[in-house]
N, C-alpha and C positions, 0 to 999 in steps of 0.2 A: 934482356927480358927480366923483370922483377920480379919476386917471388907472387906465388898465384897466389892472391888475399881475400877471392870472393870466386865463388862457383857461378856457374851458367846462369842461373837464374837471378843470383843478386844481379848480377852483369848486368843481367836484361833492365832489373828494375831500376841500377842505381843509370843506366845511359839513358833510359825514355825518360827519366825524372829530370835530365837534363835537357834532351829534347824538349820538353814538355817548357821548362823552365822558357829557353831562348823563344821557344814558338809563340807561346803567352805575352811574350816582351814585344814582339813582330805585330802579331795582331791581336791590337790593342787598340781598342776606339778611342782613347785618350791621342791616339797619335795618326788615326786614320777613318777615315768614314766611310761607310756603303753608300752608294749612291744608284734609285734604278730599281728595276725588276729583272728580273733573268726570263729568258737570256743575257741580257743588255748590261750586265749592272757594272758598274764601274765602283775604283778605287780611289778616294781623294784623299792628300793629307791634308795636316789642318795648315803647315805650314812648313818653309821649304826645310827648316831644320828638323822636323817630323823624318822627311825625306830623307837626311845626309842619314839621321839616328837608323832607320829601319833599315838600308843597307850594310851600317857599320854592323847591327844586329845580327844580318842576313850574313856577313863573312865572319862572322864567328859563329855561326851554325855549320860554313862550310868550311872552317879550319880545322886544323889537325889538335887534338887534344893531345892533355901528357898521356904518358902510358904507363903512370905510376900507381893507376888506378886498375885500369882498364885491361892493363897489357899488349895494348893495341896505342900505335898515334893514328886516328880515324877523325873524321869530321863525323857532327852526330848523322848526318844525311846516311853517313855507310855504317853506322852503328846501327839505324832504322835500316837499314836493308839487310843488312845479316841478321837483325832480331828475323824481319822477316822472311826468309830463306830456312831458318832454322828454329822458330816462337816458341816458347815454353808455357806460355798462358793462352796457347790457342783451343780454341771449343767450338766445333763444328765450322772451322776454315773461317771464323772470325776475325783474321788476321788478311784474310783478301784484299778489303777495300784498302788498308796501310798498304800490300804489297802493289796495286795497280796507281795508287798513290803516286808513292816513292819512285816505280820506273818510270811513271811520266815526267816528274820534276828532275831525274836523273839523267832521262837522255836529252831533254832537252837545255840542260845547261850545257852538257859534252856535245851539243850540236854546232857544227861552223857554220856560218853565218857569211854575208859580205856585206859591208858597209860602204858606202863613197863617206873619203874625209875630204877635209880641208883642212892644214894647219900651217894659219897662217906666219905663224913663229919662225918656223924654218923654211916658210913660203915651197910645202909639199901637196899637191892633192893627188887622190886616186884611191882606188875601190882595194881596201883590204880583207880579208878572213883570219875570221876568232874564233875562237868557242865561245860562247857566250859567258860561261864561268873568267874566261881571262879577264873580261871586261869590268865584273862583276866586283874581281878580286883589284882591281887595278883603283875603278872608282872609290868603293870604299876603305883602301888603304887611305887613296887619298883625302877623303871625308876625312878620316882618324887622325891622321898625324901631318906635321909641317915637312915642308921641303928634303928637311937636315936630316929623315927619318923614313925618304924615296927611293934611297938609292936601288934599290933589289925592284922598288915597280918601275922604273928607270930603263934597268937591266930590261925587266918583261916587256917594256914598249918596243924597245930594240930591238928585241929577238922577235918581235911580233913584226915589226915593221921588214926587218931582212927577209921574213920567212917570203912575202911581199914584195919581192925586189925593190924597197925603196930604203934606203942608206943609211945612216945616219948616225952620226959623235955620240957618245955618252952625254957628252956637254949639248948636245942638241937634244936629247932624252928629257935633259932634264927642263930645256926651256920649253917643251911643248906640254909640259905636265898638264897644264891650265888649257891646253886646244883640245887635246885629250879629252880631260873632267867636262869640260862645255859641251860636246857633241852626244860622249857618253853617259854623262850621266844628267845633266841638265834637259837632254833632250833623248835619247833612247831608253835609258830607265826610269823616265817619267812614263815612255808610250809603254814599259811593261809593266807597270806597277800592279795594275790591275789583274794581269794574267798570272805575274808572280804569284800574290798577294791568297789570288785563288788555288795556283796549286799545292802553294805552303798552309792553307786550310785545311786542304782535302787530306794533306798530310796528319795535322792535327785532326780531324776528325777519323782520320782513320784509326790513330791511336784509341782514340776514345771509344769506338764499335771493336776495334781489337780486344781491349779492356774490358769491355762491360761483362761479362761472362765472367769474367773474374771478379767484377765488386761485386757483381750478386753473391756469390759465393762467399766473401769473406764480411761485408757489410755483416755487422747485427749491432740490430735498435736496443739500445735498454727499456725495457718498459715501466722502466719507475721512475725517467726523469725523460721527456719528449728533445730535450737539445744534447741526449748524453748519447755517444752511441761506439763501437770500436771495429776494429777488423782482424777476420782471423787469418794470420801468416800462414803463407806455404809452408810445409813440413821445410821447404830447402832454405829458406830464407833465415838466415839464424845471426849472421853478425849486425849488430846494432846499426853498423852506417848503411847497410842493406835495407834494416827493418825502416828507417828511415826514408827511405826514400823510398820505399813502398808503399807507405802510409801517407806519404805527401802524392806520390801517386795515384792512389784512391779517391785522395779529395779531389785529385784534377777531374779524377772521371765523374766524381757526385758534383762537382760545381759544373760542369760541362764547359766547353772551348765557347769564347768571350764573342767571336763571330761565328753567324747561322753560316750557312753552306749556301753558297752562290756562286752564279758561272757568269762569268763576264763576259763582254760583249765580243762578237766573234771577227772585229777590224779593230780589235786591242791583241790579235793573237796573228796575224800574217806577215809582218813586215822584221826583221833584221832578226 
C-alpha cells in the first residue's frame, strides 16, 4: 500500500474527475446518436469503428486502476459506488439518483446470462453462461489489441467454455478468437448498445444531481468582467493535484453531460 497522499475527499474529487473524464469519452455524439422518443429511443453509432472505440472506452472504465494514486486497484465503476456508500459532498441525499444508478449497471453486468453459440472453427455449438462483464472484457480486449497480445482472453474463453462442459486446447482458444468477437460483439453488443449506453448516462447524470449542491456552493460570478468567474474549495481539499481536479469537476457540472437522459426501448433490454 503507498504512502496516503490525498484524504477522503481529494479521493472523491480526483476518482469522479476520472469517471467524468472516461463517461464524456463514451457518450459522445461525435461517436453516437440518439435516435426516437422515450420510451423507445434507441442508440446508433455513426460507424462500426465508433463501436469497437466505445467498448475499448467501456473496459477501461471497468479496469483496475493503479493504486499509486488512489490506494485502491478499483475500476472507476467501484470507485463510483464507494463515493456512493460513503459521499462527502452529499446535500439532502443528493447522491441517491448516482447510488440507484450504479447498482443497476452493477448488477447487471455480474448477471449470468445463456447464449446458444456456434463456433464454427472448432466445429462446437451449444448454449453457454457468462456474466455479461466476461463478454464485455473479452470483446473489447479484442477490439484493442492483435492476436500476439490474447493470450489471458484465450485463457478466459477456456475457462469459460469448461465451466460449460465443452473442452477445448489453448490452441483451439486461440482459433475461435474471431467466432467469439462475431457472435459477441458484432451481434450481442450491438443489441445492447442502446441499454448500456443508457444506464452509463444515468450514471453520468447522476454524478451531475450528486454535484450540483456543491457547484452552487462553491461557483462565484465576478461582477466586473461576465466570462470571469472561480470556485471556492473545500476547507479539505488543499493539494494542488486535488484542487485540480475539482475545479475540472466543477466545469463538468456547469457544462452539464453531453447526452439528455433517455430510456430506451424496452425489446433493447430482454434478451442475453
Amino acid at each position: 500500500m503507498p504512502e496516503e497522499i490525498f484524504n477522503e475527499q481529494e479521493l472523491e474529487a480526483i476518482c469522479l474527475k476520472a469517471a467524468v473524464d472516461c463517461l464524456d469519452s463514451m457518450l459522445n455524439p461525435e461517436i453516437i446518436e440518439l435516435r426516437g422518443n422515450d420510451p423507445d429511443s434507441e442508440v446508433y453509432f455513426h460507424q462500426t469503428t465508433h463501436h469497437k472505440y466505445f467498448y475499448i472506452l467501456l473496459i477501461d472504465f471497468l479496469s483496475n486502476s493503479s493504486n499509486l494514486i488512489t490506494g485502491k486497484s478499483h475500476t472507476c465503476l467501484e470507485f463510483i459506488k464507494e463515493i456512493g456508500e460513503n459521499p462527502t459532498f452529499n446535500f439532502n441525499n443528493s447522491v441517491s439518483e448516482l447510488n440507484t444508478a450504479v447498482k443497476t449497471f452493477y448488477n447487471w453486468l455480474n448477471e449470468e446470462v445463456v447464449v446458444r453459440v456456434w463456433l464454427p472453427t472448432i466445429d462446437k455449438e451449444g448454449d453457454i453462461k457468462l456474466k455479461r462483464q466476461e463478454f464485455i472484457y473479452i470483446c473489447s480486449n479484442i477490439s484493442k489489441h492483435n492476436f500476439t497480445r490474447l493470450t489471458n482472453v484465450s485463457k478466459k474463453i477456456k475457462e469459460i467454455l469448461g465451466k460449460n462442459e465443452i473442452e477445448i486446447s489453448f490452441h483451439d482458444s486461440l482459433l475461435m478468437l474471431n467466432d467469439f468477437y462475431e457472435r459477441f460483439h458484432d451481434d450481442i453488443l450491438i443489441y445492447h448498445g442502446s441499454n448500456i449506453t443508457e444506464m452509463l448516462n444515468n450514471i453520468r447524470w447522476g454524478i451531475q444531481r450528486y454535484l450540483m449542491p456543491e457547484f452552487n456552493r462553491a461557483y462565484k460570478k465576478d461582477s466586473s468582467d461576465r466570462f470571469s468567474y472561480s470556485y471556492e474549495y473545500p476547507e479539505k481539499i488543499k493539494e494542488d493535484f486535488a484542487r485540480s481536479c475539482y475545479w475540472d469537476l466543477m466545469n463538468s457540472v456547469r457544462g452539464e453531460p453531453k447526452i439528455k437522459k433517455f430510456v430506451s426501448n424496452k425489446w433493447l433490454k430482454l434478451r442475453y
